[in-house]
DOSE-785890 format. One line per 8 residues: for each residue x, y, z of C-alpha. Coordinates in steps of 0.1 Angstrom, whole numbers, plus 5000, padded with zeros to 4 digits. Layout:
BEGIN
X,Y,Z ~ ... .
This chain:
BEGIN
4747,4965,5014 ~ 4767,4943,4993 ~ 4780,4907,5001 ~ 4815,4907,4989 ~ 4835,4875,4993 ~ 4870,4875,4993 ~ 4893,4850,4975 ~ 4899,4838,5009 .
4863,4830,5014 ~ 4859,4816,4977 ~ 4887,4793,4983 ~ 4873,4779,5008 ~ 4836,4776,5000 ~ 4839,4765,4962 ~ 4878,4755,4953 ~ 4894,4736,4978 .
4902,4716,4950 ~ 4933,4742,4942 ~ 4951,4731,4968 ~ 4942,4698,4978 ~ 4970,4676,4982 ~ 4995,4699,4980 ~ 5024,4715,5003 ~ 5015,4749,5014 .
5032,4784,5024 ~ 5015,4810,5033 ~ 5021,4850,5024 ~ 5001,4866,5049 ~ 4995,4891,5076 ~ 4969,4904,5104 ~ 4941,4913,5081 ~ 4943,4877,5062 .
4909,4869,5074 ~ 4871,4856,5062 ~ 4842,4876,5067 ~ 4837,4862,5101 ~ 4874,4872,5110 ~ 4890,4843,5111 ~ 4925,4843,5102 ~ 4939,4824,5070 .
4967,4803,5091 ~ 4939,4789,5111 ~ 4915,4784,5079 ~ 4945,4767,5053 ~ 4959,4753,5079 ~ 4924,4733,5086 ~ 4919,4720,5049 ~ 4917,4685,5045 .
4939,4670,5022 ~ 4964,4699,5022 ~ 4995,4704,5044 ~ 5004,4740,5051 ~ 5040,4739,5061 ~ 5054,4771,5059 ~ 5046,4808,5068 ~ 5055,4837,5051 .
5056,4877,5067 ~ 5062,4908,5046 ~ 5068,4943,5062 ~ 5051,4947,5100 ~ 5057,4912,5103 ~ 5026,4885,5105 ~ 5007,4899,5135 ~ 5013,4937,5123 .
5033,4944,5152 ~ 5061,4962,5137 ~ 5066,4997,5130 ~ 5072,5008,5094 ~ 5108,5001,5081 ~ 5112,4978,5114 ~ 5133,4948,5096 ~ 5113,4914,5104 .
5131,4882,5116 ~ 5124,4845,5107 ~ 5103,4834,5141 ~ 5078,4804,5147 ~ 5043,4811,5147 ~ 5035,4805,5190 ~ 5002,4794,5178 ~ 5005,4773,5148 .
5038,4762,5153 ~ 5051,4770,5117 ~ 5085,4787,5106 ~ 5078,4821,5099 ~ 5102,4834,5071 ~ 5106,4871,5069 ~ 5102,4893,5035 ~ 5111,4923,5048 .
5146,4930,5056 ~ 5181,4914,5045 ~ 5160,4899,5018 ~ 5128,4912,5003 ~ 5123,4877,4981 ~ 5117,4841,4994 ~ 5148,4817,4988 ~ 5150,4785,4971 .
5158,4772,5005 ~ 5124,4790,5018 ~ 5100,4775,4989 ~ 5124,4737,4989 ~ 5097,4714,4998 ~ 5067,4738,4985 ~ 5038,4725,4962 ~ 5023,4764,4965 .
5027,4795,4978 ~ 4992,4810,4990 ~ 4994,4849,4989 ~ 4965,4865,5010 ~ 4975,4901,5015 ~ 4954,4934,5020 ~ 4966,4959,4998 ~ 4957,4995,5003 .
4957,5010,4968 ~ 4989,5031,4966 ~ 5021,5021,4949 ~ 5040,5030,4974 ~ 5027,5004,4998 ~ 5051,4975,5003 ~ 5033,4942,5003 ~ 5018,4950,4963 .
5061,4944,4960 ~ 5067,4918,4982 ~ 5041,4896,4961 ~ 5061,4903,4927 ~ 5092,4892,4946 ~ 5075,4862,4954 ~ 5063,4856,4922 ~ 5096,4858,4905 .
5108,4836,4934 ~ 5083,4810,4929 ~ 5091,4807,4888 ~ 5124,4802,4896 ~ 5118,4775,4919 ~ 5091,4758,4900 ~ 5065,4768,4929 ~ 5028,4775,4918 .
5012,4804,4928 ~ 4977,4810,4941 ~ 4967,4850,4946 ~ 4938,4859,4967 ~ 4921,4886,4959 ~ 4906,4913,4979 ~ 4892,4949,4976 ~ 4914,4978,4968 .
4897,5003,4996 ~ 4898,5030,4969 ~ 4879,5015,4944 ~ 4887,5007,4914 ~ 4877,5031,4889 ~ 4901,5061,4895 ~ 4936,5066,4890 ~ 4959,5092,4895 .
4992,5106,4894 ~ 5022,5104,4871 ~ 5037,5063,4865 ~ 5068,5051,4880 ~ 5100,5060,4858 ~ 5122,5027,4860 ~ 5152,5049,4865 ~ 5135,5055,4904 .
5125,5018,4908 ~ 5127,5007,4943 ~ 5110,4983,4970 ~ 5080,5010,4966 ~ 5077,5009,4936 ~ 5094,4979,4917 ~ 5077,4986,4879 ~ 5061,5014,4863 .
5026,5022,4880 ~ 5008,5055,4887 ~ 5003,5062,4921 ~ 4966,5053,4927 ~ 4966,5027,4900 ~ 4928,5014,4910 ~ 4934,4978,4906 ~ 4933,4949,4931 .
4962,4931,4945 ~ 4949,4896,4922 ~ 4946,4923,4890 ~ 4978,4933,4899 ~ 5000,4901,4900 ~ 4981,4893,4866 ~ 4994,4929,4852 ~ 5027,4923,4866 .
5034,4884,4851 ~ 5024,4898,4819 ~ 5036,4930,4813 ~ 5073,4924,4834 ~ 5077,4889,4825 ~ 5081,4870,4859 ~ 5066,4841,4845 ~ 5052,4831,4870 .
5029,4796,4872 ~ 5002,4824,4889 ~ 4967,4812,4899 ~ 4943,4842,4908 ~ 4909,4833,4928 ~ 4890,4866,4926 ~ 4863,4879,4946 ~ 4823,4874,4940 .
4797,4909,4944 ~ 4831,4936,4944 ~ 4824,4963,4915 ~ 4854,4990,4910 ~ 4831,5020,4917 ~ 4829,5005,4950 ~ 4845,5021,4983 ~ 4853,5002,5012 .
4823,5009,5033 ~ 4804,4998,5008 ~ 4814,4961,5009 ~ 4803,4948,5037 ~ 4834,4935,5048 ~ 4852,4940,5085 ~ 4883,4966,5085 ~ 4916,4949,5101 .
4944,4972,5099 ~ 4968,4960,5075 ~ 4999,4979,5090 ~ 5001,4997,5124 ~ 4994,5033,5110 ~ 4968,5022,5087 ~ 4941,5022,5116 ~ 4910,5030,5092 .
4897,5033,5058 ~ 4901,5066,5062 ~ 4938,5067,5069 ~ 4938,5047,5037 ~ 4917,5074,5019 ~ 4944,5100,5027 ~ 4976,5078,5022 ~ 4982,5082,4985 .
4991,5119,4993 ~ 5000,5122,5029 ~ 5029,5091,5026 ~ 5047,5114,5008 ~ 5049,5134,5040 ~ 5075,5109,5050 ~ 5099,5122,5025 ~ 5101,5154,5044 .
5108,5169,5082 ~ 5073,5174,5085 ~ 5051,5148,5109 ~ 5027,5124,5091 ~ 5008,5117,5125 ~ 5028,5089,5132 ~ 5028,5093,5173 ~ 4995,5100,5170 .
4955,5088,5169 ~ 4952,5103,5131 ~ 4982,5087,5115 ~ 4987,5103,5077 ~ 4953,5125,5085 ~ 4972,5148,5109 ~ 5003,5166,5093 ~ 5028,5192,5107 .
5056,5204,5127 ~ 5070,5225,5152 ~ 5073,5256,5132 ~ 5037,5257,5114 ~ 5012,5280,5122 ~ 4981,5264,5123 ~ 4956,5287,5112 ~ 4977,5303,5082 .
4984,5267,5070 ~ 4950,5258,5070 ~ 4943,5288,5055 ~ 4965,5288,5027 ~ 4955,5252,5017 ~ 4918,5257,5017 ~ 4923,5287,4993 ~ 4939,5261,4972 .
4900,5248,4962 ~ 4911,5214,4963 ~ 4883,5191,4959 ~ 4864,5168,4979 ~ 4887,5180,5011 ~ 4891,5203,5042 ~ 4921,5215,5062 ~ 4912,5222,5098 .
4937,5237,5120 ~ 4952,5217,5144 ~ 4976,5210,5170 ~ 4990,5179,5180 ~ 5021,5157,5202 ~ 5033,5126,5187 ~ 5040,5100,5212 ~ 5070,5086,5192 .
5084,5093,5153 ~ 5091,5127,5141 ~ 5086,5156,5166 ~ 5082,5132,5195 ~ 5071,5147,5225 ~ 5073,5185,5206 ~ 5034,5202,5199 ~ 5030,5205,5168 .
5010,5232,5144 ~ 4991,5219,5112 ~ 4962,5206,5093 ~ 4938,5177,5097 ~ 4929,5166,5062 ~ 4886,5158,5064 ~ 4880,5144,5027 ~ 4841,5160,5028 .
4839,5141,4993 ~ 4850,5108,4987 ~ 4845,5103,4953 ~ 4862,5138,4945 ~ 4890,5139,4965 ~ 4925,5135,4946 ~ 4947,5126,4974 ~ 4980,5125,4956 .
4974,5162,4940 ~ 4968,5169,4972 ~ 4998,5157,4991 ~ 5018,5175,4968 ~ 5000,5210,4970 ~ 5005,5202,5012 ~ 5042,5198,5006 ~ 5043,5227,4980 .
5026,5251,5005 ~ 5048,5245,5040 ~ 5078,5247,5017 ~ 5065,5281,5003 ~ 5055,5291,5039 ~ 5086,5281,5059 ~ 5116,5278,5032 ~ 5137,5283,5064 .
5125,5252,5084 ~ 5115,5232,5056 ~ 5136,5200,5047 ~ 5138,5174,5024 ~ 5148,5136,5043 ~ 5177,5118,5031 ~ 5182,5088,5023 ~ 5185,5057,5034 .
5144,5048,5032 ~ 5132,5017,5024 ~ 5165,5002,5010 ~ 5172,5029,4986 ~ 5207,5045,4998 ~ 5216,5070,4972 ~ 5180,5087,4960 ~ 5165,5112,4980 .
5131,5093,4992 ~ 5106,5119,4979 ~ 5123,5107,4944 ~ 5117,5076,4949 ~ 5084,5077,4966 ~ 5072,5098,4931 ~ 5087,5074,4911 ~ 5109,5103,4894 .
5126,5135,4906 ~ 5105,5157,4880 ~ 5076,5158,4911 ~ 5100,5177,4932 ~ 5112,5201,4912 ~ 5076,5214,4902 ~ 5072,5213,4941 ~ 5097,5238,4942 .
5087,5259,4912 ~ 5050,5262,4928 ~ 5032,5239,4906 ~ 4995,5245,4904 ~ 4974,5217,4910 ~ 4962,5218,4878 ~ 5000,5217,4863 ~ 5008,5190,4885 .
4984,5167,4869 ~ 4988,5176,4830 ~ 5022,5165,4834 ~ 5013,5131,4840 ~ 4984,5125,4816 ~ 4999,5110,4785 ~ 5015,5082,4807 ~ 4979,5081,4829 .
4961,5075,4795 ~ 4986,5048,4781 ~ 4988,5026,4818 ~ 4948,5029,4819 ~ 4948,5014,4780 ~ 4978,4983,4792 ~ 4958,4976,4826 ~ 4925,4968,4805 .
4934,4932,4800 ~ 4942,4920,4833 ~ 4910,4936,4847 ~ 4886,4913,4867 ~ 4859,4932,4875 ~ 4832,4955,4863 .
C-alpha cells in the first residue's frame, strides 16, 4: 500500500520553516490530523518558534459536532484555550477584526470531492479575506477520496452561484482542496498571497483505500469513504421530500420515503443499467431529519464498481424515477437552504435550473450527460495548470 503524506505531515517533517516566527490561525476541523491521528491544533500549536493564536471552524463546527446547516458560534477551544471563530453562519468569511494580529492563516481541511460540499467555499472566503487583510495563506493539501482523474457533471452557471457552489465547477471536479485554492486565485482573481504544501506518494487514479491513510469523518453524515463515494449524487436528495438516510446508519447510501415501494423502486432503477451500481430494496426509520420516526420504502445504493460508477448521473436518474413513479407524493424543497432564499435548492445544488427540467422531461442518462460535455471538456482544459499531481 502506498505511503501518502499529507501537507500536514509535510509541514511538519520538512517546512517548519513556513511558519516559523510567525502569528498563526488555524482553518480546521475533526479530520485535521497526521497519519498517527494527531490533531493539527495540538501539532501547530507545538511548533517552536511559531505562535498559533487563533482558531478557525467552518460548517459542523471544529469537533464536527453539528448537524448540517446547524449555524456555528464563536466559542474557546476547552482544550487549547484558543478563540474559536465561526465560518458558518451570520458570516461565511473571516473579518479583519478575526485575521487583526495574524502573520498566517493555516487551512487544513478534508474535502470530499463534490462541489457542493461547503468547506472547498469556506477556504475561498478565507482567501479573499486574507488578501484583503494582507494575511498570508498556507493550504494543506490532502486527498480528494474520489480520485483525481474523473470528472463529471455539468459546471456551475454563475447565475446559481451560492455558498455551495461559489464559482463555476462541475460537480465531481477531481481536484484536491490545495489544486483548488490554486485554480480559484488564478482563475477568480482573489489574489490571494496563497502558499500550497502538497502531498508526497498521492497519484489522481488513486481512491481513498488505497492511500494508506486513517478515515475521520469530516462531517457527521460523512461516516465512511463510502458515504463519500455516493454523495455527489445522493446530496441532491436533499433538494427533495425524499430521505437521504440522514436518521440513519447509511446516511446518503440509504434513500426513500413513506410512500415508495421498495421492490418496484429498486426495480425500476436497476433496469436503468447504470454502471458500477446496485439498488437493493430496502426499508428503513430515521431517528431524526426527514421522515423521523415514519418507515420508510427505498433503495440502498451498493456501488459494485468503483471506478465505473458515475454518482451524479446517478442521483439524477434516482430523482427522475421516484418523480416518474409517485408524481403525487413527490416534492421539490423550498428554499431557504444554505443561505440561498429565493432559488429552489435543487437549482442551486446543480448549479443551474436546466438539471431539473430534464428531470422532469425523463432525461436518459445518456442525455443527461451530453448536455454537459462542451463545458466538461473546456473546465478539464482550464484546470490543467493548477494540477499538482500525476
Amino acid at each position: 500500500m502506498a505511503r501518502v503524506l499529507t501537507g500536514l505531515d509535510r509541514l511538519l517533517a520538512t517546512h517548519l520553516s513556513r511558519v516559523r516566527g510567525r502569528r498563526i490561525g488555524l482553518l480546521c476541523h475533526q479530520a485535521s490530523v497526521n497519519r498517527d491521528l494527531d490533531h493539527a491544533v495540538d501539532l501547530v500549536g507545538s511548533i517552536r518558534g511559531a505562535r498559533l493564536v487563533a482558531l478557525f471552524a467552518p460548517e459542523h463546527g471544529l469537533t464536527g459536532a453539528a448537524q448540517d446547516h446547524a449555524p456555528i458560534a464563536a466559542t474557546r477551544d476547552p482544550a487549547s484555550r484558543l478563540p474559536v471563530h465561526s465560518l458558518y453562519g451570520r458570516r461565511r468569511a473571516p473579518t479583519a477584526r478575526m485575521l487583526g494580529g495574524l502573520d498566517t492563516l493555516v487551512c487544513d481541511l478534508q474535502d470530499v470531492g463534490a462541489r457542493y460540499y461547503t468547506f472547498v467555499w469556506t477556504m475561498a472566503l478565507a482567501m479573499g479575506a486574507c488578501a484583503r487583510a494582507g494575511v498570508r495563506m498556507i493550504v494543506l493539501d490532502r486527498p480528494n477520496p474520489l480520485g483525481g482523474a474523473r470528472v463529471e457533471g455539468n459546471v456551475l452557471d454563475p447565475r446559481f452561484a451560492s455558498f455551495v457552489g461559489l464559482y463555476p465547477l462541475p460537480v465531481r471536479h477531481g481536484m484536491t482542496i490545495g489544486e483548488l485554492a490554486l485554480y480559484l486565485n488564478a482563475r477568480h482573481g482573489l489574489r490571494c498571497d496563497l502558499d500550497v504544501i502538497p502531498m508526497s506518494g498521492w497519484r489522481r487514479a488513486m481512491l481513498w483505500e488505497e492511500t494508506g491513510l486513517p478515515w475521520v469523518p469530516p462531517s457527521p453524515n460523512m461516516p465512511t469513504p463510502d458515504t463519500a463515494r455516493v454523495y455527489p449524487g445522493a446530496c441532491l436528495i436533499e433538494a427533495t421530500n425524499l430521505s437521504e438516510g440522514r436518521g440513519t446508519t447509511r446516511p446518503f447510501e440509504w434513500v426513500g420515503a413513506p410512500f415508495i415501494d421498495a421492490k418496484h423502486l429498486a426495480g425500476a432503477l436497476n433496469a436503468e443499467g447504470l454502471p458500477g451500481v446496485r439498488f437493493r430494496p430496502c426499508r428503513f426509520r430515521p431517528t431524526f431529519h426527514k421522515w423521523k420516526g415514519r418507515a420508510c420504502g427505498g433503495v440502498q445504493l451498493h456501488v459494485t464498481d468503483r471506478r465505473r460508477f458515475k454518482p451524479y448521473v446517478t442521483g439524477l436518474v434516482l430523482i427522475a424515477t421516484v418523480l416518474h413513479l409517485y408524481p403525487r407524493h413527490f416534492r421539490w424543497r423550498k428554499p431557504p437552504y444554505e443561505f440561498e432564499r429565493r432559488k429552489l435548492p435543487i437549482d442551486i445544488l446543480c448549479g443551474t435550473d436546466r438539471i431539473r427540467r430534464q428531470i422532469h422531461a425523463n432525461h436518459s442518462p445518456a442525455q443527461f450527460e451530453a448536455s454537459w460535455q462542451p463545458a466538461l471538456r473546456a473546465f478539464v482544459r482550464s484546470r490543467r495548470p493548477y494540477l499538482l499531481y500525476r
